[in-house]
DOMAR-717781 format. One line per 5 residues: number of its first residue (from 0); their letters; for each residue x, y, z of N, C-alpha, C, O. Coordinates in nm, 3 decimals, padded with zeros to 5 digits, m for minus. Layout:
BEGIN
NUM	A	X/Y/Z/X/Y/Z/X/Y/Z/X/Y/Z | ...
REM end
This chain:
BEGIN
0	XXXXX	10.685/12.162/06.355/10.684/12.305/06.379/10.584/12.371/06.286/10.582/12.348/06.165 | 10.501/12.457/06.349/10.373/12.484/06.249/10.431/12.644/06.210/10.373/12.706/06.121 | 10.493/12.677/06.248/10.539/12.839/06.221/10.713/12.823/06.272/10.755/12.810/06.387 | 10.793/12.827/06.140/10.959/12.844/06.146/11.018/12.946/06.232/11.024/13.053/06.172 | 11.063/12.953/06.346/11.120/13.078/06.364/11.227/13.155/06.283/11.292/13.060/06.238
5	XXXXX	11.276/13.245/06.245/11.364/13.280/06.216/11.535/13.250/06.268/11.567/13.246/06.387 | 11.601/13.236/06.192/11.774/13.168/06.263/11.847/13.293/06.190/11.824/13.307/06.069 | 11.951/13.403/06.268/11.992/13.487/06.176/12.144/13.377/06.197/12.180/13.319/06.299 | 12.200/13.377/06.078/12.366/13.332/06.052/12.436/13.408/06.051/12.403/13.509/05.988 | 12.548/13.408/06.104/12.639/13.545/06.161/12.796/13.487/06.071/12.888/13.433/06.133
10	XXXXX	12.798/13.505/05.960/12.938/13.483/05.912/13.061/13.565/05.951/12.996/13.631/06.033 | 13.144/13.599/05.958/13.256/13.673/05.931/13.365/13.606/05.838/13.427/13.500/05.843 | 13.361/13.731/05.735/13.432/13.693/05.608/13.541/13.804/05.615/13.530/13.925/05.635 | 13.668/13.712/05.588/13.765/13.778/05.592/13.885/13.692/05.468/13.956/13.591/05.474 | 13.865/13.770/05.390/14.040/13.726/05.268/13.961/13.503/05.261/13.985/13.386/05.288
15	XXXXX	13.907/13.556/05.230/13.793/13.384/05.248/13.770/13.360/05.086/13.724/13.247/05.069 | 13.787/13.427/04.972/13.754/13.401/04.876/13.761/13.282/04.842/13.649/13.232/04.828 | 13.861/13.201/04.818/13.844/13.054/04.811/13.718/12.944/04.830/13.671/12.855/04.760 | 13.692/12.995/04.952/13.606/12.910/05.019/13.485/12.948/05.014/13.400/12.859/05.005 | 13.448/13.065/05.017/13.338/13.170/05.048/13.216/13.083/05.011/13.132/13.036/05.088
20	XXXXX	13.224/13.073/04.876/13.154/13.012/04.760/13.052/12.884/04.838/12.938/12.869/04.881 | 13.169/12.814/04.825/13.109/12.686/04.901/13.037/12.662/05.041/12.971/12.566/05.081 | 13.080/12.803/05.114/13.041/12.813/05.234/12.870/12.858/05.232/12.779/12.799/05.290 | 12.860/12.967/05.158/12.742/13.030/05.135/12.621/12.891/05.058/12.505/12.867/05.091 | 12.697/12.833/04.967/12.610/12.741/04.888/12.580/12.663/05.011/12.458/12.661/05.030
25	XXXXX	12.634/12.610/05.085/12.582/12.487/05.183/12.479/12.574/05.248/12.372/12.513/05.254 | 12.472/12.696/05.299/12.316/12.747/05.341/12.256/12.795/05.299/12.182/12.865/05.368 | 12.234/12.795/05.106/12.143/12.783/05.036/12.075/12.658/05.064/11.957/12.676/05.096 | 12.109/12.551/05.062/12.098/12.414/05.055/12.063/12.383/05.184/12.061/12.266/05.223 | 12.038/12.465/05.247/11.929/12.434/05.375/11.829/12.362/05.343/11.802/12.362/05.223
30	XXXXX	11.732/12.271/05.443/11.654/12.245/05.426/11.532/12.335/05.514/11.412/12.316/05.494 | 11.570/12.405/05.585/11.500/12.458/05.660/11.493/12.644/05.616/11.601/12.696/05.641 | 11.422/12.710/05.579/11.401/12.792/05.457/11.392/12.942/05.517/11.403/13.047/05.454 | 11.368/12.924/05.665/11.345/13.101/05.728/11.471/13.122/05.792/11.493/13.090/05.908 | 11.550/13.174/05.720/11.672/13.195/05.807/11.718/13.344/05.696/11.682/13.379/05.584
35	XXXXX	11.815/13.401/05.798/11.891/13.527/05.720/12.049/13.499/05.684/12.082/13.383/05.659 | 12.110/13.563/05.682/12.261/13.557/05.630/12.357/13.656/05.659/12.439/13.685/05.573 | 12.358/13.722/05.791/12.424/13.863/05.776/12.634/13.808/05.742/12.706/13.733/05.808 | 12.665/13.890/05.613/12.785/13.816/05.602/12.861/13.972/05.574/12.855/14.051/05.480 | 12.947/13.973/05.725/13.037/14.081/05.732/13.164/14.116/05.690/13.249/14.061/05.760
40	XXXXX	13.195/14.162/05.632/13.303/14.190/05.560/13.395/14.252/05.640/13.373/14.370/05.670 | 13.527/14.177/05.695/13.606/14.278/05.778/13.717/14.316/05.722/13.824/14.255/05.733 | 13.699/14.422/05.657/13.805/14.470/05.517/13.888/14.360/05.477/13.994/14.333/05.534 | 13.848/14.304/05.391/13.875/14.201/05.328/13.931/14.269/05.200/13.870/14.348/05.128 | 14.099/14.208/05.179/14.144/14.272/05.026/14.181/14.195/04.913/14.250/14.230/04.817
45	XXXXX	14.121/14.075/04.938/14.074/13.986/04.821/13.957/14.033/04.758/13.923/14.151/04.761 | 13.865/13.903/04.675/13.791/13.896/04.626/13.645/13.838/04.701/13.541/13.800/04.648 | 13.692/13.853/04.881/13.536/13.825/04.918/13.452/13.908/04.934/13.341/13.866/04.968 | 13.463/13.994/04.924/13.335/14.099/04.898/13.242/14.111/04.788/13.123/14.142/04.780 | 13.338/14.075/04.700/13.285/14.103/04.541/13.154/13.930/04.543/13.036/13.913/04.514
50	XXXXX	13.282/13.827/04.601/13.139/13.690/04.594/13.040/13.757/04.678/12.945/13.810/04.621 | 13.052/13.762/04.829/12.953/13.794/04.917/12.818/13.887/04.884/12.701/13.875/04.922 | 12.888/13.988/04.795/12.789/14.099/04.700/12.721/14.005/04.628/12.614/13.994/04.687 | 12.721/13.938/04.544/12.676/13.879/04.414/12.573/13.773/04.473/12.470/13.760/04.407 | 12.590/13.686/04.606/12.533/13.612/04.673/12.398/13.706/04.734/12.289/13.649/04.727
55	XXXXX	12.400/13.846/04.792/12.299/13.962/04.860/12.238/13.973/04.731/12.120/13.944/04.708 | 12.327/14.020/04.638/12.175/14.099/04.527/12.127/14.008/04.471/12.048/14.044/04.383 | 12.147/13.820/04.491/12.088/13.728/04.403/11.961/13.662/04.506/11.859/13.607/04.464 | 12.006/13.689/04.682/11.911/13.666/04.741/11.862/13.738/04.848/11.956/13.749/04.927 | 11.764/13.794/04.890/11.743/13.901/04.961/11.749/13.848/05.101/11.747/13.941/05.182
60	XXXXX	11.755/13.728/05.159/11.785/13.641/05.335/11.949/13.652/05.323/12.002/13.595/05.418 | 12.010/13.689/05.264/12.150/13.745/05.219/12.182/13.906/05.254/12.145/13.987/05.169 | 12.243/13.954/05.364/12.274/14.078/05.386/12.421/14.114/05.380/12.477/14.004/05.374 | 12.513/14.208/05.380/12.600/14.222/05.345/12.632/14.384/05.418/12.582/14.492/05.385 | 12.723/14.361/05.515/12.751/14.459/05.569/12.915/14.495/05.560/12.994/14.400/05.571
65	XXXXX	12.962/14.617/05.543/13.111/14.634/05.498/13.176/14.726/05.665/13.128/14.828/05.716 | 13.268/14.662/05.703/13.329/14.695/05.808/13.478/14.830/05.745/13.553/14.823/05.647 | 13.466/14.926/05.845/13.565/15.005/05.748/13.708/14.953/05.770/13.768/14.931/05.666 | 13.764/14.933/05.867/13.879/14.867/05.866/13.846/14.688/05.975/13.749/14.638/06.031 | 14.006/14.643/05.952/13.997/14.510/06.020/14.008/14.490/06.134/14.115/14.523/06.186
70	XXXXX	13.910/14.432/06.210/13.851/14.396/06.366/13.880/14.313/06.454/13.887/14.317/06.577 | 13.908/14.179/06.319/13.895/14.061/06.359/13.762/13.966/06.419/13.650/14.005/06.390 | 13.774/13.870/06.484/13.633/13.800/06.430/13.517/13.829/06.516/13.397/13.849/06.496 | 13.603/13.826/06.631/13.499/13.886/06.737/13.404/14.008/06.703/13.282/14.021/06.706 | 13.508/14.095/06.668/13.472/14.220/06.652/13.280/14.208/06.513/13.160/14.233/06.524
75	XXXXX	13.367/14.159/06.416/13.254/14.078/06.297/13.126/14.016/06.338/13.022/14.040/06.278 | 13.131/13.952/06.419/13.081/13.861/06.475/12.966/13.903/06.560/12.854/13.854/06.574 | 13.039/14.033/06.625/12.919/14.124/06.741/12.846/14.183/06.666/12.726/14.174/06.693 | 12.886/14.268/06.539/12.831/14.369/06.418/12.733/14.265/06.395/12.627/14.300/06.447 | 12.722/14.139/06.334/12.602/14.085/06.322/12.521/14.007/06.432/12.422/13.937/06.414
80	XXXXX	12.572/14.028/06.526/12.482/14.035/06.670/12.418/14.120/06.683/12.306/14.089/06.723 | 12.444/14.301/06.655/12.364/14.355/06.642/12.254/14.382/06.574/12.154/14.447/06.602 | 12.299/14.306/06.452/12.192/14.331/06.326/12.110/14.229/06.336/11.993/14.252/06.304 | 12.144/14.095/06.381/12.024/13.977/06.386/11.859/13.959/06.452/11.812/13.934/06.563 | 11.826/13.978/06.368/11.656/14.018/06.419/11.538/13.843/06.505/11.432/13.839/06.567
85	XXXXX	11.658/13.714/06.446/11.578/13.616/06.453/11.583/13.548/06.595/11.684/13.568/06.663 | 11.482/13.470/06.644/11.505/13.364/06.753/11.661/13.363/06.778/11.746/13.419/06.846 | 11.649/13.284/06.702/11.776/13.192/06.715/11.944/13.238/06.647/11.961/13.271/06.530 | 12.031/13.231/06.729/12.177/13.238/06.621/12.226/13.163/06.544/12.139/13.076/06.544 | 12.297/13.131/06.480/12.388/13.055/06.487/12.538/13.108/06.379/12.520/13.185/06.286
90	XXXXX	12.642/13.067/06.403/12.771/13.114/06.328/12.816/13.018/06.225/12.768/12.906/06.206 | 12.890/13.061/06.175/12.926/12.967/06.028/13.043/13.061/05.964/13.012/13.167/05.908 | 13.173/13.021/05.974/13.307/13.102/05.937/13.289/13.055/05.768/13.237/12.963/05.705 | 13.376/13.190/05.738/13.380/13.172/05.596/13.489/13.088/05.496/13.540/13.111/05.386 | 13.495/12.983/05.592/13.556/12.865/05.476/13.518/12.736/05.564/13.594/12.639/05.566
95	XXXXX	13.396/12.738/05.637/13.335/12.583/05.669/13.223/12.572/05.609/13.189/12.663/05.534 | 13.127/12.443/05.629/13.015/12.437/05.566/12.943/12.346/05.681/12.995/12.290/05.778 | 12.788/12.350/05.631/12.703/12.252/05.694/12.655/12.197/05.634/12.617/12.244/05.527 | 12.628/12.056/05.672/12.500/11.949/05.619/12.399/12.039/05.593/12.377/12.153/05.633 | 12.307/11.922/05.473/12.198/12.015/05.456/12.115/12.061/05.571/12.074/12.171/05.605
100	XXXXX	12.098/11.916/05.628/11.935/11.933/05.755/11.994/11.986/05.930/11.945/11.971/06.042 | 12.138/12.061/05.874/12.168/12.128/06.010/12.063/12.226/06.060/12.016/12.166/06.157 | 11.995/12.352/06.049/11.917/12.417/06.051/11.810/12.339/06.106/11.784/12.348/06.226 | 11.730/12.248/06.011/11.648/12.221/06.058/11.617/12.112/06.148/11.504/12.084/06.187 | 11.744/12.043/06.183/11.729/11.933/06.319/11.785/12.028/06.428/11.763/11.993/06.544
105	XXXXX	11.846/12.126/06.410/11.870/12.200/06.507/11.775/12.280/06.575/11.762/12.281/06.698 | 11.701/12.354/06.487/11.561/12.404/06.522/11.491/12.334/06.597/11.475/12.351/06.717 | 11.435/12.230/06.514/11.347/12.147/06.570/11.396/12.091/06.731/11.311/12.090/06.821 | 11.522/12.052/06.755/11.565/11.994/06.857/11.524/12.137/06.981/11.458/12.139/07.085 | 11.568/12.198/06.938/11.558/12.360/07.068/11.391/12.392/07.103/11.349/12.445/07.206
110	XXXXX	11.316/12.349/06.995/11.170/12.420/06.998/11.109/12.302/07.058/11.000/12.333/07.105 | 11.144/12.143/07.079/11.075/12.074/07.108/11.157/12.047/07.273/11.084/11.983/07.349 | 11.256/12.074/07.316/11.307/12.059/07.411/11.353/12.245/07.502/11.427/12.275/07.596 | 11.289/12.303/07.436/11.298/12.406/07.521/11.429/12.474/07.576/11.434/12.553/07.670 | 11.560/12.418/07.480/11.679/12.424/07.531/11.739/12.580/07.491/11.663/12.648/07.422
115	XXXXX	11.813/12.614/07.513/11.858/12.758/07.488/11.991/12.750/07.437/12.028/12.845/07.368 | 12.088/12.635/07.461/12.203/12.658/07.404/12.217/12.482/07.326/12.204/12.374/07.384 | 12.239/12.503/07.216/12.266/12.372/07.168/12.397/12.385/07.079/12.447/12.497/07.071 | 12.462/12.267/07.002/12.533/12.264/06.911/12.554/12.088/06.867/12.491/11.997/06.921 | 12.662/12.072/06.755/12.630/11.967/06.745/12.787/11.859/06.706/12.899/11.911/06.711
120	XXXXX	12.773/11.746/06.678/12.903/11.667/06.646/12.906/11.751/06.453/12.823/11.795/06.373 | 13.049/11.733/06.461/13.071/11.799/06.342/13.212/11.684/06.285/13.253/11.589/06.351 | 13.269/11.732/06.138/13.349/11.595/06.108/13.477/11.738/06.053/13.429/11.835/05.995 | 13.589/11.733/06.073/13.700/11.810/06.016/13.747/11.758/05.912/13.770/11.638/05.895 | 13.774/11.892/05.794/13.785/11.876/05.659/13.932/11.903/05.663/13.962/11.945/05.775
125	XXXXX	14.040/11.895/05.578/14.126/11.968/05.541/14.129/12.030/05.423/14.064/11.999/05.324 | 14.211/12.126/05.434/14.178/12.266/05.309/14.182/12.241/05.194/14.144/12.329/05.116 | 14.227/12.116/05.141/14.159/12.127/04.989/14.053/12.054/04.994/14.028/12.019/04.878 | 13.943/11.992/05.099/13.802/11.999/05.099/13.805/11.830/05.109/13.695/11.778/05.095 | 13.913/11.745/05.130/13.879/11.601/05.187/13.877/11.637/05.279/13.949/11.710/05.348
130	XXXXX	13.723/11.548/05.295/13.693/11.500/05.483/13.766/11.385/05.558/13.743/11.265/05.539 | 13.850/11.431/05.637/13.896/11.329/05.750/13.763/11.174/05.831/13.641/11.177/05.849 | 13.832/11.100/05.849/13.731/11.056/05.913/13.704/11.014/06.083/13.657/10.919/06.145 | 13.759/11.133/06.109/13.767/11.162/06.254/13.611/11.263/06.269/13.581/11.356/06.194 | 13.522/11.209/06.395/13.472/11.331/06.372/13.444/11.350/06.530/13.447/11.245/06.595
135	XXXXX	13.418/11.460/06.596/13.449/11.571/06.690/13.290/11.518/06.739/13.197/11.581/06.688 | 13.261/11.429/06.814/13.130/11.378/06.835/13.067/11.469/07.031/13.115/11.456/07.144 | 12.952/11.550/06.982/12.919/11.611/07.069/12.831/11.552/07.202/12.713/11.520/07.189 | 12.891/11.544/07.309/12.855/11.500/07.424/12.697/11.541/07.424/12.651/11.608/07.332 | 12.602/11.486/07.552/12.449/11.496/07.555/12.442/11.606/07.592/12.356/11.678/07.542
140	XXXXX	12.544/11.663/07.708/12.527/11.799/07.765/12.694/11.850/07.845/12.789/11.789/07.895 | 12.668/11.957/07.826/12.809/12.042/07.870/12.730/12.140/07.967/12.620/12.194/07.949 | 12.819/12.146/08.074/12.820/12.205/08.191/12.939/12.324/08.186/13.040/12.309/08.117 | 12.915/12.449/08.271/13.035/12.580/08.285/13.133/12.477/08.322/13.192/12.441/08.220 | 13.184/12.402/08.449/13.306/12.314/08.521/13.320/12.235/08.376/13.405/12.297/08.312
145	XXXXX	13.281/12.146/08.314/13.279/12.073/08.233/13.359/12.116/08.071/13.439/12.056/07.998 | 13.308/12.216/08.066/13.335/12.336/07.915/13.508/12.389/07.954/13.593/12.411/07.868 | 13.527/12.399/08.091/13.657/12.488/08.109/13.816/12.382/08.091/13.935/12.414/08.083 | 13.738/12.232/08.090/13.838/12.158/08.060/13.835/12.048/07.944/13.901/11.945/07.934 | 13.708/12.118/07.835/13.711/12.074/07.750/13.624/12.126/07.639/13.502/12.106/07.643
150	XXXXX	13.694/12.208/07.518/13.612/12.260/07.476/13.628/12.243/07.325/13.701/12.284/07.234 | 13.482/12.129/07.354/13.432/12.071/07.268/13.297/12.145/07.179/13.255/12.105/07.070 | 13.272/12.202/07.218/13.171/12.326/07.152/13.232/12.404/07.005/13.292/12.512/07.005 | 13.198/12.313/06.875/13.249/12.395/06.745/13.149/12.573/06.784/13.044/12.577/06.848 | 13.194/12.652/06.747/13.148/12.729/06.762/13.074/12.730/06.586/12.976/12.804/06.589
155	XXXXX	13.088/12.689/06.489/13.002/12.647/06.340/12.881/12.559/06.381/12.783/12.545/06.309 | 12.895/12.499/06.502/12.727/12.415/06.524/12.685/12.483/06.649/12.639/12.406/06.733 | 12.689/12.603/06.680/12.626/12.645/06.779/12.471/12.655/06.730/12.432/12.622/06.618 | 12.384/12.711/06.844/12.278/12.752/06.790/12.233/12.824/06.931/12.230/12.751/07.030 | 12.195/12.973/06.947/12.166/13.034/07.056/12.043/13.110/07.033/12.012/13.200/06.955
160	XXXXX	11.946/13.004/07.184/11.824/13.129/07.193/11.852/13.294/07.235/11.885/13.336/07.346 | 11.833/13.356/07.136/11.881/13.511/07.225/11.800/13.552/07.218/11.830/13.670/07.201 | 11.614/13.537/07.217/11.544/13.581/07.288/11.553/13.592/07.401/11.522/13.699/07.454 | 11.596/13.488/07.472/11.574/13.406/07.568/11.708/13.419/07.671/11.684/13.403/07.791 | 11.837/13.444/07.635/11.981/13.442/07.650/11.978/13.600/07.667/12.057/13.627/07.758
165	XXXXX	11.918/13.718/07.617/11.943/13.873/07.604/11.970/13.888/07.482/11.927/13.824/07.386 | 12.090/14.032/07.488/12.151/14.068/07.406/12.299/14.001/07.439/12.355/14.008/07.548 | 12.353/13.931/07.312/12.500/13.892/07.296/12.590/13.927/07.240/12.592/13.942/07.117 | 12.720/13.955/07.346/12.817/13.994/07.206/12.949/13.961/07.275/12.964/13.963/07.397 | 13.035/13.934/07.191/13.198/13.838/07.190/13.316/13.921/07.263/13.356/14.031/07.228
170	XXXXX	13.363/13.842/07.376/13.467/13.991/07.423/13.576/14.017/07.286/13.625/13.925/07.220 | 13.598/14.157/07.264/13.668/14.175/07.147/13.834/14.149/07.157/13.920/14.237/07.160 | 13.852/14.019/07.161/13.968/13.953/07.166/13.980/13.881/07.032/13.885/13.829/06.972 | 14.131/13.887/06.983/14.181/13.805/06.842/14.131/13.625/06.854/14.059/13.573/06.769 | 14.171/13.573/06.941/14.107/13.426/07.005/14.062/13.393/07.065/14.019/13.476/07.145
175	XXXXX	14.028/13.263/07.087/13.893/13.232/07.184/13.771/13.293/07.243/13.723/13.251/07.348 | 13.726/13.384/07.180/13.624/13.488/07.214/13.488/13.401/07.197/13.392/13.453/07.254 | 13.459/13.281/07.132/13.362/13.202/07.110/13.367/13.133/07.273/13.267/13.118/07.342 | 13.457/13.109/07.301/13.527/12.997/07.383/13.441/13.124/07.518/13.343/13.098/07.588 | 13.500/13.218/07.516/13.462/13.296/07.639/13.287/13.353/07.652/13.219/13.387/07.749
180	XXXXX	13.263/13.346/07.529/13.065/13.347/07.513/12.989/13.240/07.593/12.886/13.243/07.661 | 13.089/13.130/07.555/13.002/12.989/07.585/13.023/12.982/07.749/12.934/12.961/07.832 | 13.146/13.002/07.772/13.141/12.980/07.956/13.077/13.105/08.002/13.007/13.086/08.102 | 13.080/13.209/07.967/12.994/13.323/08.001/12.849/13.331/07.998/12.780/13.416/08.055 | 12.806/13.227/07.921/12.608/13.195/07.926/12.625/13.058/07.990/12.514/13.051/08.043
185	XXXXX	12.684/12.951/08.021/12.698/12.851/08.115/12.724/12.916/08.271/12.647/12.898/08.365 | 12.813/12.973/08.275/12.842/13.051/08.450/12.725/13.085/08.476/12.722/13.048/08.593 | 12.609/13.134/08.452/12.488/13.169/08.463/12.421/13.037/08.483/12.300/13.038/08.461 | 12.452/12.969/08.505/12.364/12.827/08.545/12.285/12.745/08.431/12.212/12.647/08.451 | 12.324/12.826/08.270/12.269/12.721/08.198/12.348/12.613/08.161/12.453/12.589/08.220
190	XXXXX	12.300/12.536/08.054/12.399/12.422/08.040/12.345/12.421/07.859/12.233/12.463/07.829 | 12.438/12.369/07.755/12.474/12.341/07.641/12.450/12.170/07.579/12.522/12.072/07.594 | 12.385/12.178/07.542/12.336/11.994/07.484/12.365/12.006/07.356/12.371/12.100/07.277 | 12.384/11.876/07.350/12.467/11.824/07.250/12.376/11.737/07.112/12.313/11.638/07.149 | 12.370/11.768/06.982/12.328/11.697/06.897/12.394/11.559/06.844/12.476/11.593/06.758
195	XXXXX	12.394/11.435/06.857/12.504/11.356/06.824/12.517/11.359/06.685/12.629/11.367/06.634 | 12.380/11.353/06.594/12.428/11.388/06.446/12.542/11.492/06.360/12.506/11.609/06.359 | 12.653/11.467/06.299/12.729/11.533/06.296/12.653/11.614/06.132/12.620/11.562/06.025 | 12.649/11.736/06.173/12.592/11.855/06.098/12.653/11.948/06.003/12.608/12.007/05.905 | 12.800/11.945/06.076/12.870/12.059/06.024/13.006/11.992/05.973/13.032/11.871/05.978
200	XXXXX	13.085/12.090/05.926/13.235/12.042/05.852/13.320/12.177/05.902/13.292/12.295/05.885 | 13.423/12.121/05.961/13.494/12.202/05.980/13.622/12.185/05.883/13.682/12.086/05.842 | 13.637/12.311/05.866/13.793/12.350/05.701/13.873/12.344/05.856/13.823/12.389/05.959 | 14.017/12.273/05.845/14.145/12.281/05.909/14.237/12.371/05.808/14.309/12.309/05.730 | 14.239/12.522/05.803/14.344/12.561/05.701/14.474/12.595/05.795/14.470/12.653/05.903
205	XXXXX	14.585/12.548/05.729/14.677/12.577/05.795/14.717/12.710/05.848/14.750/12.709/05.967 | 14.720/12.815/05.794/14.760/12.929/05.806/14.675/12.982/05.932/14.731/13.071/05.997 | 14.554/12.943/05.974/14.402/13.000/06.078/14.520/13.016/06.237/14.618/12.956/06.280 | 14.449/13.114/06.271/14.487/13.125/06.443/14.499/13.015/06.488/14.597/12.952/06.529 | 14.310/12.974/06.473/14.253/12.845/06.546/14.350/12.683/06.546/14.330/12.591/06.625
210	XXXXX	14.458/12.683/06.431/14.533/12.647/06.368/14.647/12.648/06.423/14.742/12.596/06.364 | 14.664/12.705/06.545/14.823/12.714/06.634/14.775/12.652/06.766/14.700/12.714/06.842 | 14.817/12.539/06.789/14.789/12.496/06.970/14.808/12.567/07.043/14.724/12.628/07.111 | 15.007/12.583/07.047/15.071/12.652/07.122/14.986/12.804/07.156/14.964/12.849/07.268 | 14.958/12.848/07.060/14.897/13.003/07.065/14.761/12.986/07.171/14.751/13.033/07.284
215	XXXXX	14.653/12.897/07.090/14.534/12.842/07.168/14.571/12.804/07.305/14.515/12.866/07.395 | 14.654/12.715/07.335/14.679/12.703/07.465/14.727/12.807/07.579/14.697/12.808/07.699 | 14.802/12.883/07.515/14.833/13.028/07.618/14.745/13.096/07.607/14.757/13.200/07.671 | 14.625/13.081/07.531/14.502/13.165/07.579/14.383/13.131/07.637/14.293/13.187/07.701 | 14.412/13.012/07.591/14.321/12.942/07.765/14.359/12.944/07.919/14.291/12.952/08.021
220	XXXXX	14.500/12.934/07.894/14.534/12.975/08.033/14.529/13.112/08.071/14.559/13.122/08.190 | 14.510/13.192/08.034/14.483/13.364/08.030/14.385/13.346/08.040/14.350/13.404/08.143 | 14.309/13.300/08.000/14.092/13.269/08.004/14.107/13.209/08.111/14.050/13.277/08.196 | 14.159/13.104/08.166/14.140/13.036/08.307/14.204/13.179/08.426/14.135/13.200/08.526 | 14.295/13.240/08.412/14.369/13.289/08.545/14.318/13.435/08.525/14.268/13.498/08.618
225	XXXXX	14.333/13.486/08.403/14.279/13.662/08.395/14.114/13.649/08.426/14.074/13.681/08.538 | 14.001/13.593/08.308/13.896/13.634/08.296/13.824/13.546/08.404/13.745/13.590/08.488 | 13.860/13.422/08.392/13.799/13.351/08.467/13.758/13.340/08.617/13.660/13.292/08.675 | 13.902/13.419/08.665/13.932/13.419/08.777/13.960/13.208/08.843/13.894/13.140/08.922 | 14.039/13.188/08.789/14.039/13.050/08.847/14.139/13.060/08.958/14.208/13.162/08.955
230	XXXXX	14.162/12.977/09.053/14.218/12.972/09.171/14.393/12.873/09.120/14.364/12.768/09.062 | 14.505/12.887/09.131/14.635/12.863/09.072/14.604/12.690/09.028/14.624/12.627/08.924 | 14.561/12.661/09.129/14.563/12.509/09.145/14.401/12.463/09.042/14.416/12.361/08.975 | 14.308/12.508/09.033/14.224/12.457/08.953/14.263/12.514/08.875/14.209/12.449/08.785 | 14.331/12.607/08.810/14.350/12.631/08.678/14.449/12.500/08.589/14.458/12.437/08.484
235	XXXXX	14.498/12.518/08.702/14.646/12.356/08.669/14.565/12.287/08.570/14.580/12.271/08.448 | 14.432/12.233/08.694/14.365/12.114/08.681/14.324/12.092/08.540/14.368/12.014/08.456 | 14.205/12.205/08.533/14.135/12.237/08.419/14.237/12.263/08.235/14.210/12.255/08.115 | 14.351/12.293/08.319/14.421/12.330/08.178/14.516/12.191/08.150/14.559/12.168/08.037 | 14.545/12.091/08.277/14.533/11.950/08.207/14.470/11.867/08.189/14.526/11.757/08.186
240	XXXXX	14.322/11.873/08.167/14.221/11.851/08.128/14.157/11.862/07.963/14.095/11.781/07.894 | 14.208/12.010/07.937/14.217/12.112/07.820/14.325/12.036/07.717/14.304/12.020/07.597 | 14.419/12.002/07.774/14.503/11.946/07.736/14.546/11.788/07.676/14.619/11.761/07.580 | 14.501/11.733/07.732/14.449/11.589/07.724/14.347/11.602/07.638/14.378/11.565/07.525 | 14.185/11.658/07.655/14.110/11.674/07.581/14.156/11.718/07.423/14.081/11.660/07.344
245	XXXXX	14.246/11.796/07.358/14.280/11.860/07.288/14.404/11.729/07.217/14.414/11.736/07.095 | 14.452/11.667/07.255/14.509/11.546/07.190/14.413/11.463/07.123/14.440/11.433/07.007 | 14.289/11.413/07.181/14.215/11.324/07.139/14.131/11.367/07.040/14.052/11.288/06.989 | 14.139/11.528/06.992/14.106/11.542/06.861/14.161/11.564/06.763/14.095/11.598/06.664 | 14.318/11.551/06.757/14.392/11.541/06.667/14.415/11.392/06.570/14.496/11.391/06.477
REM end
């Protein structure tokens, strides 16, 4: 690549202090050097604001925006959709991390293949920061039919052309709102490829939404029958599909 595009990182930081730290350091430790940091604060009444601050005034690809009350992630998530000026997206919650050369095999992979939606295999951590050795290995390509009964897409290894994609932003729902982005730019006839190198780390903290099946699962089926519009009987299908799929990463 003879000229880097820009990648803006869309954090949402919320009561994350713990982790914050470590999260931010892993995309210092990029290897790939033109990227921004917008890291939103969704009234957070810990101590992540105070790291997140100290991280902006020490590096200026570090932005720091303060939400007046709490949104939740979606909501976070769109705020630095609006503000992201670069090529490319990508997200990163505030208690996971990435390999160093995520950025830049990710880049490189989109600019030399022309792809618009990528992401990648990632390995799950648990919350005091041992890595499991299970890891969440990303298929070559995901299809809309394909994504609705298995969703394998970390939303921490995404990476989205939104030159190219428009303007994006998360329906403002408490869960799965990543989940409803990705079939919402697939229904459009694109498709999602897969990096097999695993890039990213996902934190399992107990206490997380993402962290309740039961919960996750009644909102896929609400994503299959409300938004989706699925028909009684393919929703069945797809949500024992969802289901099955969702064992084999435990």
């Amino acid at each position: 690549m003879e000229q880097q595009p820009l990648v803006s990182i869309i954090t949402p930081v919320y009561n994350c202090e713990t982790f914050l730290h470590e999260t931010i350091e892993s995309v210092l430790a990029q290897t790939y050097a033109n990227w921004e940091l917008w890291l939103i604060n969704d009234a957070s009444s810990d101590g992540s604001k105070y790291i997140a601050a100290q991280f902006a005034e020490a590096d200026s690809r570090i932005k720091l925006v303060d939400l007046e009350k709490n949104g939740g992630a979606a909501v976070a998530r769109n705020k630095g959709l609006e503000k992201a000026e670069g090529k490319y997206v990508a997200f990163l919650d505030g208690d996971d991390l990435w390999r160093p050369q995520k950025l830049e095999r990710q880049v490189r992979f989109m600019e030399d293949t022309g792809h618009l939606f990528s992401f990648t295999s990632y390995r799950i951590m648990r919350e005091d920061g041992t890595e499991r050795s299970k890891v969440v290995e990303a298929p070559s390509v995901v299809t809309y039919e394909q994504l609705l009964s298995n969703t394998i897409i970390g939303c921490l290894t995404v990476m989205l052309n939104q030159d190219a994609l428009g303007p994006l932003q998360m329906p403002t729902i408490r869960t799965r709102q990543d989940f409803m982005l990705w079939l919402s730019i697939l229904k459009k006839g694109y498709s999602a490829y897969g990096i097999k190198e695993e890039l990213a780390v996902y934190r399992k903290v107990g206490n997380s939404i993402s962290s309740n099946k039961w919960q996750a699962a009644k909102r896929n089926w609400e994503i299959y029958r409300k938004h989706e519009e699925l028909p009684w009987l393919k929703a069945c299908r797809v949500f024992a599909g969802y289901a099955w799929n969702g064992m084999k990463k435990l």
